[in-house]
N, C-alpha and C positions, 0 to 999 in steps of 0.2 A: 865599208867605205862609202862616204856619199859622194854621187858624182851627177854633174849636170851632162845633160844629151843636147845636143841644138845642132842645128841645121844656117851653117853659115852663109847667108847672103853676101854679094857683092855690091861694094859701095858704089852708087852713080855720080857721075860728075859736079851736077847739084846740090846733092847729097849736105845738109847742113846743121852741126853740130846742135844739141837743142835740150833741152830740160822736159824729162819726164817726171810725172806725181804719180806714187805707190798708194795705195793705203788697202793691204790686206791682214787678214786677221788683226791685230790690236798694235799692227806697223805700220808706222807711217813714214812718206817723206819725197825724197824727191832727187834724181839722179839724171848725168847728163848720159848724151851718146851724139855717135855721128854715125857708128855704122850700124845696121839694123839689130844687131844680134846684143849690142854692147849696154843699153840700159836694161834692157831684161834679164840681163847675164848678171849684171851689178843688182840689179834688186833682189835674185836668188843669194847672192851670196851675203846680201845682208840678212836675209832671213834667218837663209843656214849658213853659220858662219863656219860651221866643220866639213863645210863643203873641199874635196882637196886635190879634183878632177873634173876639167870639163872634154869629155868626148865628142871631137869638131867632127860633123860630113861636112867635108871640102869639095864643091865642087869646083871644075878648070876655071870655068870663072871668077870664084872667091880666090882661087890661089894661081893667080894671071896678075903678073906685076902692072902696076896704073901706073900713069903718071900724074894724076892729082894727086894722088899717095905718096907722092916723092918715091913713086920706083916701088914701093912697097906690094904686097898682095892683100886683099881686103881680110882674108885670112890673118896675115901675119899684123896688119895694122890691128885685127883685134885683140890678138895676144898681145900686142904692146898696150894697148890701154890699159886691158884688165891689170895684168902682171905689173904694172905700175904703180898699180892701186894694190894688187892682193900679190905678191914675189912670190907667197908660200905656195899659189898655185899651179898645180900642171896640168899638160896639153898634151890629149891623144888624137892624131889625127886619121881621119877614116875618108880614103877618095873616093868621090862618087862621079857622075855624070848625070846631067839632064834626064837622059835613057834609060838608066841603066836600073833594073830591076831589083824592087827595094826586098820583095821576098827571099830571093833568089841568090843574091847578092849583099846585099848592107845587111839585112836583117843579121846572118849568122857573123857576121864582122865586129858588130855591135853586142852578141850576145857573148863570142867569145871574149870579149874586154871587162863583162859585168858580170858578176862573181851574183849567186844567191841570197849571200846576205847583204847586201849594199843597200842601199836607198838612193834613189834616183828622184831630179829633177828634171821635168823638160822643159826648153825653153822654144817655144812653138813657133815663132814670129817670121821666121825667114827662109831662105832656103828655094830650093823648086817647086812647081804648082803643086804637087800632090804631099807637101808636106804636112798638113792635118789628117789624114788619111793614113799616111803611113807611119805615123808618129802614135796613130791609134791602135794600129795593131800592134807597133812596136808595145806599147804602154800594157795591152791585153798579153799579151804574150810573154814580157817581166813580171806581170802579175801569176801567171800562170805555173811559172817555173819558181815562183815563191818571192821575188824582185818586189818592194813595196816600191810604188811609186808617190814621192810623198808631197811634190808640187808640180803644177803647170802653169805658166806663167804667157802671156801674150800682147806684144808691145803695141797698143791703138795710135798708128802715126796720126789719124785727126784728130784726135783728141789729148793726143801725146801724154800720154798715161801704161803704166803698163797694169796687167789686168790680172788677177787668180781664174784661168780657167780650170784647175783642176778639177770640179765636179764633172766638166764635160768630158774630161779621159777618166777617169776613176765610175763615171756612170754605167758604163759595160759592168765593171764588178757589182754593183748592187744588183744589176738585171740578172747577172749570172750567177749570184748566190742565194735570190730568190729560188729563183728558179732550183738550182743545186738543191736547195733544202725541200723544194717540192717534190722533187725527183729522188733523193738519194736520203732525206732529213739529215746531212751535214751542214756543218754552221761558218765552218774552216771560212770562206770567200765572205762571206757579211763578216764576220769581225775583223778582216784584214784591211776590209774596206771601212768598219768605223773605226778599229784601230788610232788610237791610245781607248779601250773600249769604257776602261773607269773614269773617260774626259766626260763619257755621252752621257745624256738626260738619263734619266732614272727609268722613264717608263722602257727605252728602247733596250736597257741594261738587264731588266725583268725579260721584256721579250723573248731577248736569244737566250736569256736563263733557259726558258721556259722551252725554248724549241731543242735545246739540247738537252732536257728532261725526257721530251717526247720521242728522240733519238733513240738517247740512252735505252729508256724502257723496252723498246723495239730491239735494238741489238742486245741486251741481255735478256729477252724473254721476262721482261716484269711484268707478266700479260696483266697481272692483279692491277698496278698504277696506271695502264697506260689512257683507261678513259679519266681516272684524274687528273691527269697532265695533259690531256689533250683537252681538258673544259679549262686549266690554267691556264694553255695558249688564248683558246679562242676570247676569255677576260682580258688578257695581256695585250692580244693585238685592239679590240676594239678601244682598251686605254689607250695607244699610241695613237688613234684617230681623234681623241678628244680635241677638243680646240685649245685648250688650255697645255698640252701635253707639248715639253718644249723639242721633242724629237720633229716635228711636224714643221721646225724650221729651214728642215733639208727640203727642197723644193721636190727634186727626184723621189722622194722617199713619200711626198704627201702624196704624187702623183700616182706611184705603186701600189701604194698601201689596200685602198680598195678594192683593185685587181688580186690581190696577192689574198686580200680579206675572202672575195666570193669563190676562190679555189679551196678555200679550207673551212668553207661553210660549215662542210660534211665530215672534220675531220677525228669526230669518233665514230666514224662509220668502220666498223669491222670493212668493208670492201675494202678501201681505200688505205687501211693498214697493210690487207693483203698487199694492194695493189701496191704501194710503197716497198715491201719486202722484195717483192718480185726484181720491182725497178732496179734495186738494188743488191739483187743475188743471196741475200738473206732467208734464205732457205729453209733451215732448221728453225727461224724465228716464224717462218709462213706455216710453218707447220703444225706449230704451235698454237700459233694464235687461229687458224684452223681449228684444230682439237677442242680447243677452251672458250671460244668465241661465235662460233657458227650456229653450235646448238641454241644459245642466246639471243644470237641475232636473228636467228627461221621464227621463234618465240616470241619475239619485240616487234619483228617487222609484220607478225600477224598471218605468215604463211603455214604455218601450223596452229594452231589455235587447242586451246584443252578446257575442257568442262572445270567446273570447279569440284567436282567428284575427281576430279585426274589425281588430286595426290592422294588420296586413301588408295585409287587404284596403282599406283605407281608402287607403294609400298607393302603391298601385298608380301607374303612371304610363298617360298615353296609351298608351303604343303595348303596353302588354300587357293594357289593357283589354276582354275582348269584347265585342262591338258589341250583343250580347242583355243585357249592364247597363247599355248607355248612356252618353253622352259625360261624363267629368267632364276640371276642369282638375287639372294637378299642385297637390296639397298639400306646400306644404315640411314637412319633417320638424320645423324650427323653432316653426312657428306650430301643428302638430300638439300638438306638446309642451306648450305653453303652456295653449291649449284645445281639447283632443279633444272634450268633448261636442259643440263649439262646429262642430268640424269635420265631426263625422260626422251631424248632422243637416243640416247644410248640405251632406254628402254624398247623403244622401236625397235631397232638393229635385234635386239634380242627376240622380240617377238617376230622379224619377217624373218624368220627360217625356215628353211624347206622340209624340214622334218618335224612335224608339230609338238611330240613327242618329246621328254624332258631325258636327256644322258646327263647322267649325274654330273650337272648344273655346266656339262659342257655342251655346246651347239655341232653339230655334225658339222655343219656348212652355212656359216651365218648368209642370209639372203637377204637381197631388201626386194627381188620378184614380187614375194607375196604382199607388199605392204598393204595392196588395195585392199585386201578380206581382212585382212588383220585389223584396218582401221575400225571395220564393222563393226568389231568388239569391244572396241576402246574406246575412252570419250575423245579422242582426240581427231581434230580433221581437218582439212584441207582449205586454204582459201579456195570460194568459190571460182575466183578465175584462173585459175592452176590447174595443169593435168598432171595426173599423178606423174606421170612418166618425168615433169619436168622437175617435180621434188624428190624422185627415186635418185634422178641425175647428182643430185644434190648432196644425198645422203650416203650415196657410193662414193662422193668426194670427199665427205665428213669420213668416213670407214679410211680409205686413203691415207690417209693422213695421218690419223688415230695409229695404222697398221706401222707407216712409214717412220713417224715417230717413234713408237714401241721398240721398234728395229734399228734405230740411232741411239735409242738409251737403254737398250737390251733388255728391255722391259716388257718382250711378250709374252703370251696367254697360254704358254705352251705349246710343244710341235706340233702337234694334233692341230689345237686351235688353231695357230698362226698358218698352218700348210692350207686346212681350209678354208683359210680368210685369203690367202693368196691367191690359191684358185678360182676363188671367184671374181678376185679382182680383176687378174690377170685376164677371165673372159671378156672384160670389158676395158681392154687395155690400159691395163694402169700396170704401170713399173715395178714391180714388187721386186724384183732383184734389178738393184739399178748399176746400170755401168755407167751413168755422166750425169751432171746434175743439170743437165741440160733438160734430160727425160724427165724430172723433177719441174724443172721448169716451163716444162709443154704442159705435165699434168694439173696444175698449178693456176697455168695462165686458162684452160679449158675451165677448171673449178671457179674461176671469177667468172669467166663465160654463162656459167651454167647461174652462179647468184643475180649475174644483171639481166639472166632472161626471168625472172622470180620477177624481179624489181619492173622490169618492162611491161609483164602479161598484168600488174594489178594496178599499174600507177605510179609507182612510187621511186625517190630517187636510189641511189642506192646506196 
């Protein structure tokens, strides 16, 4: 159902009937009133003509018989004008007082009358001092509960016009679905708020295409697409800054955009995917992109570093390994290909084990203690501003993850393996049998810790 809100004023004695000019969206025209509420109440209904409910706050005053009214209540003299004009319409009345606490009181009076799927209009113009205010949270709090609010309307007595302010109650949703999508990548609050979305420009239509890609890919683990889609976005949004780009008409939206641009500067950074997962309890997806994405990013962001002899030495087999680098298993040349960072730090973990010695191609106790002598041997090493200790931290969070993963998709290394991957974890408090995903999510938020102290000791963002 659609139904208008308004806040019934009392007519003053002076009070003098009078012609208001509309012209929003591609209507135009021009309607009388006498009491405050009554031309902005007529211009909604000519808008939305299936409008078929206005919900009155009546305060004592609006509904206190006058005698310039002939005896009437400013309340009931409105329902006679409108209803004169529109018979099919009804009237809910809701008392309020000057005082009387709009949270606390109107707010739940008004919400039990408006049903989820309605569409509301408000008409803002009258009523008591704090009726812009409370007609905004009203407005926030219908949107919240799914209530599309689909005009605001406000009568300018000097100018005797009545006005669209909708962008100004509807502007909280754009801020809070930014936001939302920084926080959580839901898209749900921006397209409620451009809603009819196939009305909007093209470029804005691509946009939230584009930011619901970046979602998607994150909650189903498409770790493969998601820097594709997340260099779609950052094209998508700088198109909507164009000057040509007809999204850039919404005034709010020109103003955000920038803001909205330098938070997502960075958003193929592996951190910040983390960091997003996290925000949003996405868990088995953080753990994921852990797994598949860190070894790449210690490798790109240059805190490990490898010779260009590193792949001949990566791919070494058994049997020409010496026993002073320690056991690894063959790496096929295929899955090398695919993902090197992926391999050569999971080459690491192989070589810091504390038993130097090869058990048929199992590790006693995978370590990363020893990484420091191990690197000795290896072409691989360290940014110079790094201490080891800060990229052991690092790599016992990549092991983490890798372990905790295995153990969600029952894909571990064997009891052996997995009991001494545990134990070592475990020395260093990490969760390995976890009773809440809470502990997940301590160890989690430490392992983003541990990547922005990388990013801080060399410079760089994260």
């Amino acid at each position: 159902m659609e139904r208008i809100i308004a806040v019934v004023s009392a007519v003053g004695e002076k009070a003098q009937s009078a012609a208001y000019h509309y012209h929003i969206g591609d209507k135009e025209g021009e309607v009388t009133g006498l009491q405050t509420n009554e031309a902005p109440i007529k211009v909604l209904l000519r808008l939305h003509p299936d409008i078929q409910e206005v919900i009155a706050i009546v305060t004592t005053g609006a509904d206190k018989p006058l005698p310039h009214l002939d005896g009437k209540s400013s309340y009931a003299y409105l329902v006679e004008q409108i209803s004169a004009e529109y018979p099919q319409l009804s009237f809910f009345k809701i008392h309020s007082e000057d005082d009387m606490d709009f949270s606390g009181t109107l707010l739940p009076e008004i919400l039990k009358r408006v049903d989820r799927d309605d569409v509301i209009c408000l008409e803002t113009t009258g009523g008591f001092r704090d009726t812009v205010t409370d007609l905004m949270q009203l407005s926030q709090v219908l949107t919240y509960q799914g209530t599309r609010v689909e005009r605001a309307v406000y009568s300018n007595f000097q100018k005797k016009r009545v006005e669209d302010v909708t962008r100004s109650y509807r502007s909280f949703s754009l801020i809070a679905g930014l936001n939302e999508f920084q926080r959580y990548g839901t898209v749900e609050t921006l397209k409620t708020y451009f809603a009819p979305l196939e009305e909007q420009p093209k470029e804005l239509r691509e946009l939230i295409a584009s930011m619901e890609d970046v979602f998607n890919a994150i909650s189903m683990c498409r770790i493969d697409k998601l820097n594709r889609y997340a260099r779609r976005f950052g094209m998508r949004l700088e198109a909507i800054q164009k000057p040509e780009s007809g999204a850039r008409q919404d005034p709010l939206l020109r103003m955000m955009l920038p803001i909205f641009q330098k938070k997502f500067d960075m958003l193929e950074s592996t951190y910040y995917h983390l960091e997003w997962c996290l925000n949003n309890r996405l868990y088995q997806q953080a753990l994921t992109i852990f797994t598949d994405c860190v070894p790449k990013y210690l490798i790109k962001k240059g805190y490990l570093t490898v010779d260009r002899q590193g792949d001949d030495f990566l791919n070494w087999s058994d049997d020409v390994v010496d026993d002073s680098h320690g056991a690894i298993n063959r790496i096929e040349d295929g899955e090398y290909n695919k993902r090197p960072e992926y391999c050569q730090v999971n080459f690491l973990l192989w070589l810091s084990r504390r038993n130097g010695s090869r058990t048929n191609g199992d590790p006693v106790g995978v370590s990363i203690d020893t990484l420091g002598s191990v690197l000795r041997n290896t072409p691989y090493h360290l940014h110079p501003e790094l201490k080891l200790n800060e990229v052991q931290d690092v790599l016992r969070d990549f092991l983490f993850a890798q372990t905790l993963r295995n153990s969600v998709n029952h894909a571990g290394g064997g009891d052996a393996y997995t009991s001494n991957r545990d134990m070592y974890l475990e020395r260093y408090g990490y969760p390995t049998t976890v009773q809440s995903l809470e502990e997940v999510s301590c160890a989690l938020t430490d392992a983003l810790g541990h990547l922005k102290t990388l990013a801080d000791k060399t410079g760089q963002p994260v």
